[in-house]
Biopython code that builds the backbone (N, CA, C, O; Angstrom):
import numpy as np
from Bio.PDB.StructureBuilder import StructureBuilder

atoms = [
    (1, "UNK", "N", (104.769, 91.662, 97.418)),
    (1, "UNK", "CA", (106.052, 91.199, 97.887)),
    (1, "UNK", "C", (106.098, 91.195, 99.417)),
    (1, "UNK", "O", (106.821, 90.495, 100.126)),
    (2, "UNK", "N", (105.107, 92.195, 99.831)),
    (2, "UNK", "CA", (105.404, 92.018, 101.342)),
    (2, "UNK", "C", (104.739, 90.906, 102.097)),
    (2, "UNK", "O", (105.199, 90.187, 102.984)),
    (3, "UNK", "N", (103.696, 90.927, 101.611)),
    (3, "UNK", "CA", (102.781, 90.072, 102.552)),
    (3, "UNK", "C", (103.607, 88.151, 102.048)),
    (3, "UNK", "O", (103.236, 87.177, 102.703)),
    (4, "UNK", "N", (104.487, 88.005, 101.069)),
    (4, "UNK", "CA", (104.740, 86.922, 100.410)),
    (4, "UNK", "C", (106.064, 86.510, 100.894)),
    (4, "UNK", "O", (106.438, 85.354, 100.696)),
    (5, "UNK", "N", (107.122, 87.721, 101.778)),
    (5, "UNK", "CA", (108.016, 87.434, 102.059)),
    (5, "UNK", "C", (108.399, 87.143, 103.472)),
    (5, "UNK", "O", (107.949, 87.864, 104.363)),
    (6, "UNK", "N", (109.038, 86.340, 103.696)),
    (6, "UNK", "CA", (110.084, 85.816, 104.420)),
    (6, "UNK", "C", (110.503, 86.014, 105.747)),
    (6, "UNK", "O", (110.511, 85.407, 106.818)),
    (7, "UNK", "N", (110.997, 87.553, 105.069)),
    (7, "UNK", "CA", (111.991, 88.342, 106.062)),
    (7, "UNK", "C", (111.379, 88.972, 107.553)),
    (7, "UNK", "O", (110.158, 89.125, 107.544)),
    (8, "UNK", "N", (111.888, 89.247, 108.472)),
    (8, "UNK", "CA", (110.909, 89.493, 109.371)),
    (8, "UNK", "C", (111.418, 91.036, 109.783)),
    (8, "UNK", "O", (111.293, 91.391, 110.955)),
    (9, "UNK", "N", (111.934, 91.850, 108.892)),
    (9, "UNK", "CA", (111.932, 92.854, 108.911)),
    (9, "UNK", "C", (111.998, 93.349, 107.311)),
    (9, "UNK", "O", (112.768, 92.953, 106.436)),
    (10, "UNK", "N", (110.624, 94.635, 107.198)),
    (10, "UNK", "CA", (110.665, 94.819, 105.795)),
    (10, "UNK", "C", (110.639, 96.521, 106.073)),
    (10, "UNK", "O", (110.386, 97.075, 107.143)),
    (11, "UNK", "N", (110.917, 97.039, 105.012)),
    (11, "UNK", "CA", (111.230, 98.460, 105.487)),
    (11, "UNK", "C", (110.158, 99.172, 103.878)),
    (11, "UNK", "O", (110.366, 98.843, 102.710)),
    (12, "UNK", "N", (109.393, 99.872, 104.224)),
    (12, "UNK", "CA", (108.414, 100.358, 103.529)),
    (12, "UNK", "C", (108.644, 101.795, 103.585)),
    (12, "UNK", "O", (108.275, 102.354, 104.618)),
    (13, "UNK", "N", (109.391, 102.771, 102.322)),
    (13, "UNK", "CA", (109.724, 104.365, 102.531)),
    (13, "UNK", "C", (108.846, 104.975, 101.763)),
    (13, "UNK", "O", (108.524, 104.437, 100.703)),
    (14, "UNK", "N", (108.317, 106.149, 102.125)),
    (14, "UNK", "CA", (108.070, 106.680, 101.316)),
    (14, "UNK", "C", (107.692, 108.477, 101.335)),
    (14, "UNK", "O", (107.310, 108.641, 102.493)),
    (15, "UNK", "N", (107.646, 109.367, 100.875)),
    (15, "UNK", "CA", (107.170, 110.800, 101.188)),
    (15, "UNK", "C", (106.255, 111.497, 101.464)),
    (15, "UNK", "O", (105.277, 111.048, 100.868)),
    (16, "UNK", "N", (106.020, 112.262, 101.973)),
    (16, "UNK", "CA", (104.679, 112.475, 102.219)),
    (16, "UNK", "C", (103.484, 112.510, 101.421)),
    (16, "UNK", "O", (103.639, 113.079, 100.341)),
    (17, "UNK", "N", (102.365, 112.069, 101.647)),
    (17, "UNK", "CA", (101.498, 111.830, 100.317)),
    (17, "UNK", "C", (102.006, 110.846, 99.197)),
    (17, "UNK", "O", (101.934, 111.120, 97.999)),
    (18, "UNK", "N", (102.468, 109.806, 99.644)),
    (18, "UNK", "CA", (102.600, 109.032, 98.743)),
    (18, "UNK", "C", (101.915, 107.855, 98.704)),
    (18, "UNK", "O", (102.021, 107.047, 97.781)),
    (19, "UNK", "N", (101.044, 107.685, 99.898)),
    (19, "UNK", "CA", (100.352, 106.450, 99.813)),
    (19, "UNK", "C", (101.384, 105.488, 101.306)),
    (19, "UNK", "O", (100.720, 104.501, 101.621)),
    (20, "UNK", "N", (102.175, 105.545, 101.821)),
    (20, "UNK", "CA", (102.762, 104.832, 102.488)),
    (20, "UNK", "C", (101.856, 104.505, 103.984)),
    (20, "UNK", "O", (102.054, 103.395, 104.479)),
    (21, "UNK", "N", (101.080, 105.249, 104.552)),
    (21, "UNK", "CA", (100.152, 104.908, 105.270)),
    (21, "UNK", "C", (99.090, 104.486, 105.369)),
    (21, "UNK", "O", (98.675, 103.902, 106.370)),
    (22, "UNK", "N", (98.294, 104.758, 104.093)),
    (22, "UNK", "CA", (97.310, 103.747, 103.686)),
    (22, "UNK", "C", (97.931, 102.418, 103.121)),
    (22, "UNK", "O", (97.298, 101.381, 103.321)),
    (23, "UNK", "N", (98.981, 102.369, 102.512)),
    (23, "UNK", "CA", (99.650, 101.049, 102.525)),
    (23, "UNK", "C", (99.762, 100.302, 103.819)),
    (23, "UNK", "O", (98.990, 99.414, 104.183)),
    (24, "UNK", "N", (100.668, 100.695, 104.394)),
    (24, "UNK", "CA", (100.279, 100.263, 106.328)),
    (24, "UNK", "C", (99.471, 99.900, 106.548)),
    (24, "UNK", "O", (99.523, 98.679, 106.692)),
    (25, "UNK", "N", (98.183, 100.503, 106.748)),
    (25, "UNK", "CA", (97.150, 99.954, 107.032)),
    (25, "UNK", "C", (96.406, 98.968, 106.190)),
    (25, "UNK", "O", (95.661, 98.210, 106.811)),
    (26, "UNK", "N", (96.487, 98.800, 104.535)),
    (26, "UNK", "CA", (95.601, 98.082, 104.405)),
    (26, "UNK", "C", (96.550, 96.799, 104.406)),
    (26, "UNK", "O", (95.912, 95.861, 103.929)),
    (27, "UNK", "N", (97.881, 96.403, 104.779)),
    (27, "UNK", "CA", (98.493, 95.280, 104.763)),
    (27, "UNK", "C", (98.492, 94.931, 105.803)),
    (27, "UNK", "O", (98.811, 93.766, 106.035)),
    (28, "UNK", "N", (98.146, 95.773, 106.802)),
    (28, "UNK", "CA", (97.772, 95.243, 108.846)),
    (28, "UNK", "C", (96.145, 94.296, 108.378)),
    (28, "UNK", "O", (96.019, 93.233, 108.985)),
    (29, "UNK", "N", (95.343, 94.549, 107.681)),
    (29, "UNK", "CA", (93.891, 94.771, 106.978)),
    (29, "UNK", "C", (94.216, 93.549, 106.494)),
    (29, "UNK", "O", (93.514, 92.735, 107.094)),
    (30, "UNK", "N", (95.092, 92.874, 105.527)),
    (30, "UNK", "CA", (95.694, 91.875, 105.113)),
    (30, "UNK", "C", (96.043, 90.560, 105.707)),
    (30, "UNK", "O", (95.697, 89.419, 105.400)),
    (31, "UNK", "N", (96.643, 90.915, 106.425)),
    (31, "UNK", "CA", (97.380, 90.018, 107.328)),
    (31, "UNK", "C", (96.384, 89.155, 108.199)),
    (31, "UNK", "O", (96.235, 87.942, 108.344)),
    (32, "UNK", "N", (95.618, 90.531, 108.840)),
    (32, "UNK", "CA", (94.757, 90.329, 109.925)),
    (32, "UNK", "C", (93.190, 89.539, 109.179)),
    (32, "UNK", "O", (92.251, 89.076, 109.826)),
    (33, "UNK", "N", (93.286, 89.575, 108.131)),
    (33, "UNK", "CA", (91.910, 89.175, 107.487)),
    (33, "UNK", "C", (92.777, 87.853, 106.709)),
    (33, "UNK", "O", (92.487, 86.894, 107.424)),
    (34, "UNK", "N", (93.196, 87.620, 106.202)),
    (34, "UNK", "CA", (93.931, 86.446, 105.314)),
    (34, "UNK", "C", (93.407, 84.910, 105.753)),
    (34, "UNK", "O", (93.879, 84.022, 105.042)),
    (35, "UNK", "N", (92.608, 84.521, 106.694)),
    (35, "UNK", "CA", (92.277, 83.253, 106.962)),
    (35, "UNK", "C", (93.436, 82.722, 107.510)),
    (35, "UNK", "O", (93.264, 81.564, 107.891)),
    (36, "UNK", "N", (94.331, 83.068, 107.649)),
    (36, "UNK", "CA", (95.329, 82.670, 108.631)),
    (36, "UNK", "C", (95.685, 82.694, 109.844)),
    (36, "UNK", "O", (95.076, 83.580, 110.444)),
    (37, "UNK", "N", (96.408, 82.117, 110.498)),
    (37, "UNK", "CA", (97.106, 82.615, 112.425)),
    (37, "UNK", "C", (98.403, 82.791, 112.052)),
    (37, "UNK", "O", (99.213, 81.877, 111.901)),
    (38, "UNK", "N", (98.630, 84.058, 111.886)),
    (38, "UNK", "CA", (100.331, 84.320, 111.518)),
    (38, "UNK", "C", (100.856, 84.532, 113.048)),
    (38, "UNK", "O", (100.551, 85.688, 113.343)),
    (39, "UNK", "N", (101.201, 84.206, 113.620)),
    (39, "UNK", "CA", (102.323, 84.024, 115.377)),
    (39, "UNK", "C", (103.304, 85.343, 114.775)),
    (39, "UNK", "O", (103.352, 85.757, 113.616)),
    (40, "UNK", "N", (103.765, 85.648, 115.517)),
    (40, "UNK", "CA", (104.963, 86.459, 115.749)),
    (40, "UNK", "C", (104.666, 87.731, 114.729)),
    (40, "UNK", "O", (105.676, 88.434, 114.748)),
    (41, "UNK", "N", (103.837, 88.200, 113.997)),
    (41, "UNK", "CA", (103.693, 89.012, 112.927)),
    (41, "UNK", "C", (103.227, 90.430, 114.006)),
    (41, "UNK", "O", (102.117, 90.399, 114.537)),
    (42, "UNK", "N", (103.977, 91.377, 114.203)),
    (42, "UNK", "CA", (103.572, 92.850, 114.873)),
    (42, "UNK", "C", (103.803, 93.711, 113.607)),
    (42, "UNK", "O", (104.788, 93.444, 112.919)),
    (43, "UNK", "N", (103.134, 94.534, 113.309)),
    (43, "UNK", "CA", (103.433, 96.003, 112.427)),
    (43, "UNK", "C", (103.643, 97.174, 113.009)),
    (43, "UNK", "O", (102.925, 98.127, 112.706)),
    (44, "UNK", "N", (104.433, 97.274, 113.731)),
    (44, "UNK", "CA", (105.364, 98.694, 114.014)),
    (44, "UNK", "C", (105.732, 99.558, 113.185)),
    (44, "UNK", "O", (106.134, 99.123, 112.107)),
    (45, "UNK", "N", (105.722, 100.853, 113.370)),
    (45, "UNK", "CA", (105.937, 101.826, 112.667)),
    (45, "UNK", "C", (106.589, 103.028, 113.066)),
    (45, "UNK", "O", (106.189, 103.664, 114.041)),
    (46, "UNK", "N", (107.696, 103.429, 112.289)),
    (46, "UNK", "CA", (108.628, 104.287, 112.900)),
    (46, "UNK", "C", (108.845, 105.505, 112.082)),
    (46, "UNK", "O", (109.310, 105.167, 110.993)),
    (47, "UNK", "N", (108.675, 106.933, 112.188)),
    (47, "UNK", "CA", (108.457, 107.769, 111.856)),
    (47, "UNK", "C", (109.625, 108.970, 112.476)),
    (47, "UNK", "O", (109.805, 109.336, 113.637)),
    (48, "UNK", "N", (110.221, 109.340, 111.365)),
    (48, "UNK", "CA", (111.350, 110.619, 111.934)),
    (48, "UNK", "C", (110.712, 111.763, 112.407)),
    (48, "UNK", "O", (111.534, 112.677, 112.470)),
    (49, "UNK", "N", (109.268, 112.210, 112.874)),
    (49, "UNK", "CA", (109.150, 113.174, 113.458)),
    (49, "UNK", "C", (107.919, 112.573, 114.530)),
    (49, "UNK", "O", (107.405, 111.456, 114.475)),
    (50, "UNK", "N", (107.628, 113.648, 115.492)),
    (50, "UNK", "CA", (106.296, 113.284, 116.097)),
    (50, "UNK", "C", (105.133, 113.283, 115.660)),
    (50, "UNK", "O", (104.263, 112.433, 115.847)),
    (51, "UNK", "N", (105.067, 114.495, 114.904)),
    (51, "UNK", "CA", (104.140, 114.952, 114.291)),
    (51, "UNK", "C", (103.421, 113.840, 113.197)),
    (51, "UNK", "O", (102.233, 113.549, 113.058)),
    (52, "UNK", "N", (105.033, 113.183, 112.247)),
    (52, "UNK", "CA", (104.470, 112.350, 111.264)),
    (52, "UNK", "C", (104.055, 110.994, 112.305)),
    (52, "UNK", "O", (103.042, 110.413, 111.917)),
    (53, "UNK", "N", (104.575, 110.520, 113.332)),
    (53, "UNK", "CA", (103.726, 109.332, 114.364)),
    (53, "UNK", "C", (102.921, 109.238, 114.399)),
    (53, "UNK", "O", (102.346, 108.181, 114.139)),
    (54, "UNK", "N", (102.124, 110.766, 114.899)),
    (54, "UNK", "CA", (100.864, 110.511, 115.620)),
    (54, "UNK", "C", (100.152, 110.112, 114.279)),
    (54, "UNK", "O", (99.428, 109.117, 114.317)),
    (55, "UNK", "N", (100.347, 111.058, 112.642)),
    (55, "UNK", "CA", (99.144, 110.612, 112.011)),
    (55, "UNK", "C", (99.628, 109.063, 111.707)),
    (55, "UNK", "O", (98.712, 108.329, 112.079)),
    (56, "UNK", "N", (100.308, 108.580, 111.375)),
    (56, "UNK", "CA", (100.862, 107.344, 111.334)),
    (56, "UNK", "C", (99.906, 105.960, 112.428)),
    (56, "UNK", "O", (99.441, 104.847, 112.184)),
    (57, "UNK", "N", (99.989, 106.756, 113.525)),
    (57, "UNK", "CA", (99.021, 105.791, 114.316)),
    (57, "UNK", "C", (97.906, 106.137, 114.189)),
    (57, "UNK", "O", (97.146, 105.225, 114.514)),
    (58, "UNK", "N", (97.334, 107.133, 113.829)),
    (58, "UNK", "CA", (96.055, 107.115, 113.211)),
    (58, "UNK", "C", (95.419, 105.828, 112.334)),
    (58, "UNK", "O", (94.376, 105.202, 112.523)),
    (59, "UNK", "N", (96.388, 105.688, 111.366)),
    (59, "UNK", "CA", (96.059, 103.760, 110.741)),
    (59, "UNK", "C", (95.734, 102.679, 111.781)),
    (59, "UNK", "O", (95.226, 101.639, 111.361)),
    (60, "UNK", "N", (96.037, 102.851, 113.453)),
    (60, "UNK", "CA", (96.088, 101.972, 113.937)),
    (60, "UNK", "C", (97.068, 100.636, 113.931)),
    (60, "UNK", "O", (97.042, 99.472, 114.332)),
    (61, "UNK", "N", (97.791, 101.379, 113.349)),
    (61, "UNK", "CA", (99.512, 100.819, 113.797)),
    (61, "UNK", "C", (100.307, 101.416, 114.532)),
    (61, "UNK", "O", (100.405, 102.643, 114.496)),
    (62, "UNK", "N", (101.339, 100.323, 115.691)),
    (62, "UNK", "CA", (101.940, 100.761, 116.764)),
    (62, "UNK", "C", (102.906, 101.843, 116.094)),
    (62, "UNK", "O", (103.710, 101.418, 115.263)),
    (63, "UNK", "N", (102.894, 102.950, 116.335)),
    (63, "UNK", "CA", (103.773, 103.854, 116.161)),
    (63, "UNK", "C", (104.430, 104.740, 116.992)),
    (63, "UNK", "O", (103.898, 105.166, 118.017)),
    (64, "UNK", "N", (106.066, 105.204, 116.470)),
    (64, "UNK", "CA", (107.191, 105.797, 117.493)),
    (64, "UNK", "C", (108.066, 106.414, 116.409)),
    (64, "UNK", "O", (108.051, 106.010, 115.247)),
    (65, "UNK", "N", (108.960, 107.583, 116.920)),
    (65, "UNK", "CA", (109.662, 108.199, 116.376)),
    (65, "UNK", "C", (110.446, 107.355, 116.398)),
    (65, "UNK", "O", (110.302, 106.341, 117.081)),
    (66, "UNK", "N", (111.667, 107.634, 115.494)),
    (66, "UNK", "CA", (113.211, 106.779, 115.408)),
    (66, "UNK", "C", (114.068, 107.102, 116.067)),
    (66, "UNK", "O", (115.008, 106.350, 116.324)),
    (67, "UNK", "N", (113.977, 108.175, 116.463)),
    (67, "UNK", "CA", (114.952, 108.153, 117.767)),
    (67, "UNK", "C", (114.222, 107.900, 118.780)),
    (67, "UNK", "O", (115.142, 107.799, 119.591)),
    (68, "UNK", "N", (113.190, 107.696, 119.455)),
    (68, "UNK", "CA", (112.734, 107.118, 120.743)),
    (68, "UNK", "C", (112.955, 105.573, 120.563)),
    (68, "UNK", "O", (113.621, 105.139, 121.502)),
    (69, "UNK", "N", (112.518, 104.363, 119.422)),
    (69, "UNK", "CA", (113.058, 103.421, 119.022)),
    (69, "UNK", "C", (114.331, 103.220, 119.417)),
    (69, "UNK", "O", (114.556, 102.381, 120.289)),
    (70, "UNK", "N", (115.410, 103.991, 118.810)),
    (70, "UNK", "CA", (116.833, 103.798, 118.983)),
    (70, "UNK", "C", (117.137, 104.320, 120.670)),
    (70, "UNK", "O", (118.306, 103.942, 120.739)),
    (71, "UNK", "N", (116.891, 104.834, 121.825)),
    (71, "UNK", "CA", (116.944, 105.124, 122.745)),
    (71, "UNK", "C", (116.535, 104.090, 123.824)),
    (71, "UNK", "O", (116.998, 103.934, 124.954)),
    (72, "UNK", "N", (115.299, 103.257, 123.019)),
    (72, "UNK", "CA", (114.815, 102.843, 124.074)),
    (72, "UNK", "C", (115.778, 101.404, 124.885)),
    (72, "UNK", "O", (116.995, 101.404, 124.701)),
    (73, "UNK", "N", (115.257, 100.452, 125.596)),
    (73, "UNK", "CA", (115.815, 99.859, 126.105)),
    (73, "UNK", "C", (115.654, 97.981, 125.243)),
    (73, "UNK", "O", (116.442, 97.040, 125.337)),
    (74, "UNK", "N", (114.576, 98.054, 124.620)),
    (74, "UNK", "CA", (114.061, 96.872, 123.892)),
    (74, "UNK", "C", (115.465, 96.807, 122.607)),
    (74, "UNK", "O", (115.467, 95.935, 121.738)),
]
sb = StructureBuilder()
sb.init_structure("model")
sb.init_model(0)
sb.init_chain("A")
sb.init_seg("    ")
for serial, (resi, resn, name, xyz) in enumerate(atoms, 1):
    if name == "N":
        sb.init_residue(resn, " ", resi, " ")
    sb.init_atom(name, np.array(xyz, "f"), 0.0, 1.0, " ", f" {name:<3s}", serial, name[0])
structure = sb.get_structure()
């Protein structure tokens, strides 16, 4: 559903150990491999603690807490 939809904001939740970061990554893996030029497509990633960020960008997706997001100036 994600890679098929539309919307240009999709919101992906999930708990710890549930698979939600290897999801992340293998749909960046997706996107980026698909034989396509998708324009405007970024995968950002926003995480309620620091701690959960940093491993979060470990996938090699742009990652930030949600309140630094909501603070910032963008």
């Amino acid at each position: 559903m994600i890679l098929i939809s539309s919307d240009r904001i999709i919101g992906l939740q999930g708990g710890a150990g549930t698979g939600t970061t290897r999801t992340l990554a293998t749909l960046k893996h997706a996107v980026k491999h698909c034989g396509k030029e998708i324009a405007g497509y970024e995968f950002e990633d926003f995480a309620p603690t620091t701690r959960a960020a940093a491993l979060l960008a470990e996938s090699g997706i742009k990652t930030q807490t949600s309140q630094r997001f909501l603070r910032s100036s963008r």
